[in-house]
DRENBA-61274 format. One record per residue (C-alpha): chain; y, z, x; residue in three letters. Coordinates in steps of 0.05 Angstrom, whole numbers, plus 32768, in hexadecimal, padded with zeros to 4 digits. Layout:
BEGIN
+-------+------+------+------+------+
| chain |   yy |   zz |   xx | resn |
+-------+------+------+------+------+
|     A |    Y |    Z |    X |  ALA |
...
+-------+------+------+------+------+
END
This chain:
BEGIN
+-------+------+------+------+------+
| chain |   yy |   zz |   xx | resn |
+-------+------+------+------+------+
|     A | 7F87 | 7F93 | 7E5C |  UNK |
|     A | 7F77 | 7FDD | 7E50 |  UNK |
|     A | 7F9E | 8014 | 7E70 |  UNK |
|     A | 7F74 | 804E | 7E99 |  UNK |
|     A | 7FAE | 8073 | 7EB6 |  UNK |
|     A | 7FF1 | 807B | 7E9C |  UNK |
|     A | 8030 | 80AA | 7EBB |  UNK |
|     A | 8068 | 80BA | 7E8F |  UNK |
|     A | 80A8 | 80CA | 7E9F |  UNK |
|     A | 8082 | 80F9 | 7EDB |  UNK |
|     A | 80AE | 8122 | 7F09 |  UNK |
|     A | 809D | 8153 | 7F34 |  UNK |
|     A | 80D8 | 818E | 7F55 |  UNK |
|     A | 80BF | 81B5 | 7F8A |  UNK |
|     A | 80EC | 8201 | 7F81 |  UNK |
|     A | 8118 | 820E | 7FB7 |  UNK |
|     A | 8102 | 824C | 7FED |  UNK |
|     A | 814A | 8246 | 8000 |  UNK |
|     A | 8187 | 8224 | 7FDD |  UNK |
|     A | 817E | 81DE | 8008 |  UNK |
|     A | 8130 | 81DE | 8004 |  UNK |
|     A | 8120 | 81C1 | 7FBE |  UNK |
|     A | 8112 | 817E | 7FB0 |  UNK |
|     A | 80FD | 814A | 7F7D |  UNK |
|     A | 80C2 | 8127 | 7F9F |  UNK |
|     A | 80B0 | 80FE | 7F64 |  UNK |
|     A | 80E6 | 80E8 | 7F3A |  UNK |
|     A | 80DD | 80DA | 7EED |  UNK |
|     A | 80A4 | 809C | 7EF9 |  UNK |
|     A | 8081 | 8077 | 7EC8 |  UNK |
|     A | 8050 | 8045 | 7ED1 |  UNK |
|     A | 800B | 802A | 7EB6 |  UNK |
|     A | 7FD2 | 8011 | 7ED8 |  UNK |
|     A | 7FA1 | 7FE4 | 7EB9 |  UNK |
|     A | 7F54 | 7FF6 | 7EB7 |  UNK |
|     A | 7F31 | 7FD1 | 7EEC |  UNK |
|     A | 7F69 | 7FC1 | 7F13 |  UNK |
|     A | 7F77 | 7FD5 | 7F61 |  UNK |
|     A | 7FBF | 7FF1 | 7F5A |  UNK |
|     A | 7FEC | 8007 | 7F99 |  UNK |
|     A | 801D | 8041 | 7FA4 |  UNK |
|     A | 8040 | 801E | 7FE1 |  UNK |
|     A | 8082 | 803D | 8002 |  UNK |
|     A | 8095 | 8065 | 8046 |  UNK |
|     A | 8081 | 80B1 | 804F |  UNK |
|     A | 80A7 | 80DC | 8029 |  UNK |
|     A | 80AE | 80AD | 7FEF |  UNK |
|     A | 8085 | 80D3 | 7FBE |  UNK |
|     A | 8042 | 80A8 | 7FBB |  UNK |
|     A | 801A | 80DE | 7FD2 |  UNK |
|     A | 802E | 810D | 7FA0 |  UNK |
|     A | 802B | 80E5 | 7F6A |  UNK |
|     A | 7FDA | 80DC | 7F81 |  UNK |
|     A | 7FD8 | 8132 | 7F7F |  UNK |
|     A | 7FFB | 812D | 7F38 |  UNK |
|     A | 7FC4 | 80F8 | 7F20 |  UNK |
|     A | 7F89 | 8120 | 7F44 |  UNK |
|     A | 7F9F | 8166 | 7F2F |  UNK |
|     A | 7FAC | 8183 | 7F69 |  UNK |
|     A | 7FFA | 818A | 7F58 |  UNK |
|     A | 8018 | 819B | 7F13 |  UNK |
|     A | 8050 | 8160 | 7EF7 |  UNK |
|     A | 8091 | 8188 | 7EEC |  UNK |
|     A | 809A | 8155 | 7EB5 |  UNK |
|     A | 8085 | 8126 | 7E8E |  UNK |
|     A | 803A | 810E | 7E7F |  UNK |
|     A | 7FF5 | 80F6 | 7E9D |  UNK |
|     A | 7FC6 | 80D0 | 7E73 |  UNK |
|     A | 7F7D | 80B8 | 7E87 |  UNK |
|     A | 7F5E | 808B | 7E5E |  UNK |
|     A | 7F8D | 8099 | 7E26 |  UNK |
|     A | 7F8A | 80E4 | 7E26 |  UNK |
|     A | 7FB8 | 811B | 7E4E |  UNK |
|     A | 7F9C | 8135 | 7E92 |  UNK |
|     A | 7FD6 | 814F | 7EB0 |  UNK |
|     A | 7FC3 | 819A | 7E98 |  UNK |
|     A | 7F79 | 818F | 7EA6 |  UNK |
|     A | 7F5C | 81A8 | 7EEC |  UNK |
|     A | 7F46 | 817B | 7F21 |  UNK |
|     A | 7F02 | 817E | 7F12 |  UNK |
|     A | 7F06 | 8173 | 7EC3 |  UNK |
|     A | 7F30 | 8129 | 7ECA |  UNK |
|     A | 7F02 | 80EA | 7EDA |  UNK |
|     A | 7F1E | 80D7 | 7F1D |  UNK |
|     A | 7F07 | 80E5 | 7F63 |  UNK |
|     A | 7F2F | 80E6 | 7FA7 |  UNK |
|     A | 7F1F | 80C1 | 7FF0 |  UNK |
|     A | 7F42 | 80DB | 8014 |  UNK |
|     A | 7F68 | 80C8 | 805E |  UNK |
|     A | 7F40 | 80F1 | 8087 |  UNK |
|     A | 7EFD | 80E2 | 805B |  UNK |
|     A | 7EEC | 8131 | 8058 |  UNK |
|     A | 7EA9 | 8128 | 805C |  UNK |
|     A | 7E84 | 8161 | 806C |  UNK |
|     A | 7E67 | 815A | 80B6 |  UNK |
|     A | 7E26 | 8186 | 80AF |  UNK |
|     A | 7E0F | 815A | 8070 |  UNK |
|     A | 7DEC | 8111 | 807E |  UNK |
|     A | 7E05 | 80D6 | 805B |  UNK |
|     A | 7DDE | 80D9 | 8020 |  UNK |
|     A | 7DEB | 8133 | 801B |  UNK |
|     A | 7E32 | 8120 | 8018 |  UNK |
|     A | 7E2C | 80E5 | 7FDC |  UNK |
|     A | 7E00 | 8113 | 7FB6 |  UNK |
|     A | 7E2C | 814A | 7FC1 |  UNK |
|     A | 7E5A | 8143 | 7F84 |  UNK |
|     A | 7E1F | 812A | 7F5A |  UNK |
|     A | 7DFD | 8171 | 7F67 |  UNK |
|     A | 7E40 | 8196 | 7F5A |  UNK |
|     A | 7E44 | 817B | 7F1F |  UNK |
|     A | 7E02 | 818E | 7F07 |  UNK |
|     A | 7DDF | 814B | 7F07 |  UNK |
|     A | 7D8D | 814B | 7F05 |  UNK |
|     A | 7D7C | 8108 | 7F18 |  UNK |
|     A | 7DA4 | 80F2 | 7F4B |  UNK |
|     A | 7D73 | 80BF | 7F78 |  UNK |
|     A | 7D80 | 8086 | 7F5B |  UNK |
|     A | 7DD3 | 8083 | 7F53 |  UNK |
|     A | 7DD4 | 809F | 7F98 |  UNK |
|     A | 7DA5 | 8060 | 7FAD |  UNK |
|     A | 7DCD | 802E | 7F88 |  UNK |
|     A | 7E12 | 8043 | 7F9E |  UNK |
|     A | 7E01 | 804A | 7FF1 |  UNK |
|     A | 7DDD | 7FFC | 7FE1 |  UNK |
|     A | 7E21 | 7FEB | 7FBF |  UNK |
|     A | 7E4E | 8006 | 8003 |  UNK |
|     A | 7E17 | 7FE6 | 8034 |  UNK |
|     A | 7E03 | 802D | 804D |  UNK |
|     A | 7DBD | 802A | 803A |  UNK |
|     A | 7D8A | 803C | 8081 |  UNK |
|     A | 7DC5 | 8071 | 8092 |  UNK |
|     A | 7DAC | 80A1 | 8063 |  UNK |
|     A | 7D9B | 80D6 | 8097 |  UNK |
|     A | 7DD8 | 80CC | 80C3 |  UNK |
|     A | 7E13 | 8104 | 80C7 |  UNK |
|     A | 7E58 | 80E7 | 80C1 |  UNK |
|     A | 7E5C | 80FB | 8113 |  UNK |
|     A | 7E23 | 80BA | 811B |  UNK |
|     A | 7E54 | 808F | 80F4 |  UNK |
|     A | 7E8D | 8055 | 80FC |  UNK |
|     A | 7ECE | 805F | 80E3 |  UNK |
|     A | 7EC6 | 802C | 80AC |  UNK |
|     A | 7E7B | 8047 | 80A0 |  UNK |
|     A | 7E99 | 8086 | 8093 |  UNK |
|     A | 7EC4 | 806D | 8064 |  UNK |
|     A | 7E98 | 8051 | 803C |  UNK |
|     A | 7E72 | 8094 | 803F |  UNK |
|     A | 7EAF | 80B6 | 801B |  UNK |
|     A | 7EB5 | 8078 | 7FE9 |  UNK |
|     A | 7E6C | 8078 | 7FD5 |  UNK |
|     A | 7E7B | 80CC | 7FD0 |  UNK |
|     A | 7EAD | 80BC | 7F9A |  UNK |
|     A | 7E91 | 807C | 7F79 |  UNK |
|     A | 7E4F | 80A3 | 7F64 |  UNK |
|     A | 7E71 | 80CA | 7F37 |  UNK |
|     A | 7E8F | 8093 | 7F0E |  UNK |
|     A | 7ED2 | 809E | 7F08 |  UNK |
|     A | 7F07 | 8081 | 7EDF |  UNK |
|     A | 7F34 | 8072 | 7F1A |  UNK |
|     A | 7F2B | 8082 | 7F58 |  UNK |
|     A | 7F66 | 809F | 7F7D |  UNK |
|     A | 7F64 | 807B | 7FD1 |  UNK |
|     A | 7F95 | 80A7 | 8000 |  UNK |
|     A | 7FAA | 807A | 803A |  UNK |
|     A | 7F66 | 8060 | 8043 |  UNK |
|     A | 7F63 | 803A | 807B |  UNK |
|     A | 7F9A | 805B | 80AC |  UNK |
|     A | 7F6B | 8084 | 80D2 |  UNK |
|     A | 7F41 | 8039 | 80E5 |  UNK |
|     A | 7F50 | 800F | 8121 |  UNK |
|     A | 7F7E | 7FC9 | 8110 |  UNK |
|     A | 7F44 | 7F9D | 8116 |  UNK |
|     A | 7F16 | 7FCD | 80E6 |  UNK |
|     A | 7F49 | 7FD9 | 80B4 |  UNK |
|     A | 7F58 | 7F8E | 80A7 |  UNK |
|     A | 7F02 | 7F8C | 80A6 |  UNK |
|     A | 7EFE | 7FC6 | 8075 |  UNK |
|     A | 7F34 | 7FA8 | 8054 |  UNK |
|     A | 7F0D | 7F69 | 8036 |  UNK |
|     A | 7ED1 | 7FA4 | 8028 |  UNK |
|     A | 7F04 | 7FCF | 7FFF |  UNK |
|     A | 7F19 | 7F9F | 7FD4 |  UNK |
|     A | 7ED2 | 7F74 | 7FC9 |  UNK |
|     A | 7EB8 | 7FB9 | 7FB7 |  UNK |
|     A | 7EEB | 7FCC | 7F8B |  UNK |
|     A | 7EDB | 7F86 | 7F69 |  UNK |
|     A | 7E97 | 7F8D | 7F68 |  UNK |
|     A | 7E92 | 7FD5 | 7F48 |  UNK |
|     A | 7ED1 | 7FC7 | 7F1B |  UNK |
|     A | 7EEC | 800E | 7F1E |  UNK |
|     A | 7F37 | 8017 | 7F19 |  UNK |
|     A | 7F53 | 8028 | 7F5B |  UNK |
|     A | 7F95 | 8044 | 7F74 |  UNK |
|     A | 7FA1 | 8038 | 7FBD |  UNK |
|     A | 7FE7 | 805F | 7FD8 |  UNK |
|     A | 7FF7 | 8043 | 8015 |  UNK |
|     A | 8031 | 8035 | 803F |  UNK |
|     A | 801B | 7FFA | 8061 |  UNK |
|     A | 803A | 7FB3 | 8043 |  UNK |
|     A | 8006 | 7F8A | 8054 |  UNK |
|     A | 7FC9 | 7FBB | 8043 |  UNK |
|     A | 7FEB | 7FC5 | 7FFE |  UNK |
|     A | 8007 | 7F70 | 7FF9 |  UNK |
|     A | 7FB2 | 7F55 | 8005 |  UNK |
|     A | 7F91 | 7F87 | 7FD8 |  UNK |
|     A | 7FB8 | 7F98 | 7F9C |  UNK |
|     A | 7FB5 | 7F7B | 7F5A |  UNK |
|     A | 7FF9 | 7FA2 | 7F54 |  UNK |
|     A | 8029 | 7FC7 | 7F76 |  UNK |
|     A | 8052 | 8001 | 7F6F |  UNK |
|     A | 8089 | 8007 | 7FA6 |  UNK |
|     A | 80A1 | 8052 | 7FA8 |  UNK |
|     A | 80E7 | 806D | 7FC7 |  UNK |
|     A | 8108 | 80AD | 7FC9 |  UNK |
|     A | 80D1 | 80C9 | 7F96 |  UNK |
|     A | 80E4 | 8087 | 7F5D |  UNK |
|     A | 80C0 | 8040 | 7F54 |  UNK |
|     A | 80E9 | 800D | 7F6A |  UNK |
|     A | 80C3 | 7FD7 | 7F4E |  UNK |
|     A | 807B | 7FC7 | 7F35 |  UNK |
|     A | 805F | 7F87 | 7F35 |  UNK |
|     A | 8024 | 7F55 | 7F55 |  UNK |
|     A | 802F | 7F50 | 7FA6 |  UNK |
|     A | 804D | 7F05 | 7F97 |  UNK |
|     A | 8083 | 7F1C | 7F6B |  UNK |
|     A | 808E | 7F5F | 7F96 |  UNK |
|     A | 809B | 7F35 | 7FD3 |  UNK |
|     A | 80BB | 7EFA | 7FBC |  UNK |
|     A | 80DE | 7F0F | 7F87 |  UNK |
|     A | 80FA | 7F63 | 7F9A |  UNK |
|     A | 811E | 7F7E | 7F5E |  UNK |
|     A | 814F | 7FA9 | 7F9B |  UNK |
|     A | 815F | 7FA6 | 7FE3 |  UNK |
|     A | 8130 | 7FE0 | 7FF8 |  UNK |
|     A | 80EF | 7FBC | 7FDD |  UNK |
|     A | 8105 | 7F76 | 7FFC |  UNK |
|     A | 810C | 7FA0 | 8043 |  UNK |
|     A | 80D4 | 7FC5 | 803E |  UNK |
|     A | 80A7 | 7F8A | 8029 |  UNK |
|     A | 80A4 | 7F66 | 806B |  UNK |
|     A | 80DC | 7F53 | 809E |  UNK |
|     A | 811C | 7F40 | 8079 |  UNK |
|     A | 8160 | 7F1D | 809F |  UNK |
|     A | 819F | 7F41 | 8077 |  UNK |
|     A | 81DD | 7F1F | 8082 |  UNK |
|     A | 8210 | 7F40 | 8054 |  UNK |
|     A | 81F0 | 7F48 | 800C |  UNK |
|     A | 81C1 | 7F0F | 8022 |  UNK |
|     A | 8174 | 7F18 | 803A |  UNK |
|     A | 814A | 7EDA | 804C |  UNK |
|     A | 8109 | 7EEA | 806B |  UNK |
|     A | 80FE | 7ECD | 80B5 |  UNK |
|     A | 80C5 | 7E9A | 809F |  UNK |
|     A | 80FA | 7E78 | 807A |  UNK |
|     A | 812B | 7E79 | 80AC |  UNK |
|     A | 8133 | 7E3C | 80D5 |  UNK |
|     A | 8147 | 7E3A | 8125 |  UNK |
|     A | 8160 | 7DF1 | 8143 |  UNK |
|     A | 8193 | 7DDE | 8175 |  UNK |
|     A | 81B6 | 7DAA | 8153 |  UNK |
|     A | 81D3 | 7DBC | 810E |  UNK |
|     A | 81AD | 7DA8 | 80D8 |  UNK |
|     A | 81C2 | 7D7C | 80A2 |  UNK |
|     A | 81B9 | 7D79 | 804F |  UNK |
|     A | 81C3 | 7DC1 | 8023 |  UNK |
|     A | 81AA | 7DF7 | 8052 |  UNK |
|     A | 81CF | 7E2C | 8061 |  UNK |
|     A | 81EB | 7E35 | 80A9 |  UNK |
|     A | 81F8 | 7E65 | 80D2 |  UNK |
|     A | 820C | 7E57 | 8122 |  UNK |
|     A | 81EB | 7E8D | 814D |  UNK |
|     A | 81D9 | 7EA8 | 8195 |  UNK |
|     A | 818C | 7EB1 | 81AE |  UNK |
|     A | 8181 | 7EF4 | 81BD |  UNK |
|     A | 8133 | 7EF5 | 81CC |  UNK |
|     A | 80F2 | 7ED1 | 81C3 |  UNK |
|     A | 80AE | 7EF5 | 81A7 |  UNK |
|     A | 806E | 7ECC | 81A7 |  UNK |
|     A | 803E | 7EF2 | 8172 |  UNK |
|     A | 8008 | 7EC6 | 8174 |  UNK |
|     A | 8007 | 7EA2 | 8135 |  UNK |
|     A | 804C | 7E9A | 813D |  UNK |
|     A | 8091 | 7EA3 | 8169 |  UNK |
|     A | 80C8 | 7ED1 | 814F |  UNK |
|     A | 810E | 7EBA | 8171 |  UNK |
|     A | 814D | 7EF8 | 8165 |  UNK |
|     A | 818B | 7ED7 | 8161 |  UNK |
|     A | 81D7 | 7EF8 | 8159 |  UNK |
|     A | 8210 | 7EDB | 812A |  UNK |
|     A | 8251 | 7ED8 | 813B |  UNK |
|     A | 825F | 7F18 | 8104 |  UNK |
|     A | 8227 | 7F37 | 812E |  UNK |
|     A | 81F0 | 7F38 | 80F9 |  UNK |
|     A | 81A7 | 7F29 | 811B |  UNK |
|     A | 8186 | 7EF5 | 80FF |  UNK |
|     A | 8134 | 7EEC | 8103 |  UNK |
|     A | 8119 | 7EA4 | 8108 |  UNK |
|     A | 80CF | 7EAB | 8103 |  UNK |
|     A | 80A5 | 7E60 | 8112 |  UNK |
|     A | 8060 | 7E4C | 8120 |  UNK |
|     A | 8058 | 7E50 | 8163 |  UNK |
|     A | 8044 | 7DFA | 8166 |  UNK |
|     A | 808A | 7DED | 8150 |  UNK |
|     A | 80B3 | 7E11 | 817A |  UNK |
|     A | 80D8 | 7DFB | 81B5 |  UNK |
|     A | 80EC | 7E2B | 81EC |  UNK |
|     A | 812B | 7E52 | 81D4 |  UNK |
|     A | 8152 | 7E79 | 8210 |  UNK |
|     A | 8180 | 7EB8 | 820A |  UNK |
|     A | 81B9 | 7E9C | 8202 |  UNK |
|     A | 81B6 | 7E5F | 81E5 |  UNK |
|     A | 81E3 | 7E47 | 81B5 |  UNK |
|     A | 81B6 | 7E2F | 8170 |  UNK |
|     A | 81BF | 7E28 | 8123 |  UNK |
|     A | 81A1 | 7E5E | 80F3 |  UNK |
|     A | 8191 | 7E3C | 80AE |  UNK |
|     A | 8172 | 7E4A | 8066 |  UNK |
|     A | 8168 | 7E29 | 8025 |  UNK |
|     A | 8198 | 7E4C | 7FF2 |  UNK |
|     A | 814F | 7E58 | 7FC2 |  UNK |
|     A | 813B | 7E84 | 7FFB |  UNK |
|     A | 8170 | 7EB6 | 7FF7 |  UNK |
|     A | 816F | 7EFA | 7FD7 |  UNK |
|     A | 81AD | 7F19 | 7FC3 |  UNK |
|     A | 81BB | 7F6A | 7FC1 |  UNK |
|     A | 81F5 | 7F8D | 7FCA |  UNK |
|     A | 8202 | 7FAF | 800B |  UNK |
|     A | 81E8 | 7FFD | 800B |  UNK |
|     A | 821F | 802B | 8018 |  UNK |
|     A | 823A | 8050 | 8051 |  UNK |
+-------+------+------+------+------+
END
C-alpha cells in the first residue's frame, strides 16, 4: 500500500528562556502511514503527539529531520500550501456563520467558483443536510462535529489531521460518534490521523497505532498486536489495566480468583481480598500477596461468587499470558 505521509528522523527542541527551560518535545521519530488508512498518535499529555500534528500541519517548524506528503517535502512549506486540513478539539467554527457559511468557508478562501455542489455532497455525506441555516449555537455536540469534519473534508485533503476529537462529547456520544468517525472515514477513504490519548478511542478505530512517550514512539503496530503483544513495559501499562508482579504483567481478564487452589500448569499465587467492584459487565476483585504486590482479578459478573475483605483465595495465570519486562528503575 502507498504511503501519504512520511516523518523522518523528526525532532523538534524548544530553546531554553532560562538554563532549565528547554526541552525536546519530539524526539528523532520516524514513521509512515499508509494512504487510506485511519492512523493514531495515542499516549498521555505531554508525550509529544500534539506537536508532532503542528509539525505535520505547519504550524511548528521540525528542528530536524524531514516531512514528506505524498512523496514530496512539506516541512518548509506554509500551512496553507501542504494538502492537509485540521479539526480541531474545540471545532473552531465560527459562531456568526450557519452550517453551510462555515463548510464553504475554506472553499471561498481558496478561491473556488463553483462551490454548490461539493458543499451539497459533503453535508449529505456527514448527515447534516436540512441544517443548512443553523449557527453552530442551534447545534449538538456531535452535530457540531460533523460541521468541522465536513469544513475540512470539502477541501480534499491528503490526510486529514483529527486533534482529540471527541473529548469535548459526553461518554455516551463519543462512543456514538465513534462508530460515525470511523464509517465515514471508510466511506470517503481519506487518510486520517487521529492523536488521542484515550486507549480505547484509539484500540476500536485505528487501522494502526502509534504509542508516543517522552516525545519517542514506543511502538507502532495494529491495536491487536499493540495490546497483546507491547514491545516495553510503558505501552503494556498504558494499554489497559495491567497486574505487575516483579518483571511480570498479566492483564486482570486473564487472571483467575477461586478459593481452593487450582490444579494443572497455572501459575499460583496465594492472596488476601482487599475489595470488590461490580462494573456492570463485569466484577473487578483487588487482592494483596504476601510480597505486597496488588493483584486485579477481573470476571464476568455470572461467574463470580461473593468474595469478602479478607478472605484468604488463590491468584492464578496461564504461563502464555505473561509479559515479561524488566523492572523501571528507582
Amino acid at each position: 500500500m502507498t504511503n501519504i505521509l512520511e516523518l523522518r528522523g523528526v525532532s523538534k527542541r524548544y530553546t531554553a528562556q532560562t538554563p532549565t527551560s528547554g526541552h525536546t518535545a519530539v524526539d528523532n521519530i520516524s514513521l509512515d502511514i499508509r494512504k487510506g488508512e485511519l492512523f493514531s498518535l495515542l499516549g498521555p499529555s505531554g508525550c509529544g503527539k500534539t506537536t508532532t500534528l503542528r509539525l505535520i500541519a505547519g504550524f511548528e517548524e521540525p528542528t530536524a529531520g524531514e516531512i514528506l506528503l505524498a512523496g514530496k517535502r512539506i516541512d518548509s512549506l506554509k500551512p496553507y500550501e501542504r494538502n492537509v486540513t485540521t479539526v480541531f478539539q474545540s471545532y473552531a467554527l465560527f459562531p456568526h456563520l450557519t452550517v453551510q457559511a462555515n463548510i464553504e468557508f475554506g472553499l471561498r478562501r481558496h478561491g473556488i467558483a463553483d462551490i454548490a455542489k461539493p458543499v451539497r455532497d459533503v453535508m449529505d455525506l456527514v448527515q447534516l443536510t436540512g441544517k443548512e441555516s443553523r449557527f453552530p449555537s442551534q447545534l449538538s455536540g456531535g452535530e457540531r462535529q460533523r460541521v468541522a469534519l465536513a469544513r475540512s473534508l470539502v477541501l480534499s485533503p491528503d490526510v486529514l489531521l483529527l486533534d482529540e476529537p471527541l473529548s469535548a462529547l459526553d461518554p455516551l456520544l463519543r462512543k456514538q460518534v465513534r462508530a460515525e468517525l470511523k464509517a465515514l472515514q471508510r466511506r470517503v477513504g481519506v487518510t486520517f490521523l487521529l492523536i488521542t490519548h484515550d486507549q480505547e478511542e484509539a484500540l476500536s478505530l485505528s487501522d494502526r497505532i502509534a504509542v508516543m512517550h517522552a516525545g519517542r514512539i514506543e511502538q507502532i503496530g495494529t491495536p491487536e498486536e499493540i495490546y497483546l503483544q507491547p514491545a516495553t513495559r510503558f505501552v503494556a501499562s498504558f494499554l489497559g489495566a495491567m497486574n505487575w508482579i516483579g518483571p511480570v504483567g498479566v492483564r486482570p481478564e486473564v487472571t483467575n480468583i477461586a478459593r481452593e487452589r487450582p490444579n494443572g500448569s497455572s501459575v499460583v499465587h496465594a492472596a488476601t481480598v482487599d475489595t470488590t467492584t461490580f462494573l456492570g459487565n463485569c466484577v473487578q476483585v483487588r487482592t494483596k500477596l504476601a510480597s505486597g504486590e496488588s493483584v486485579i482479578a477481573e470476571l464476568p459478573r455470572h461467574e463470580v461468587r461473593p468474595f469478602d475483605p479478607g478472605d484468604q483465595v488463590h491468584i492464578s495465570w496461564q504461563p502464555k499470558d505473561e509479559l515479561n519486562f524488566p523492572e523501571p528503575r528507582e
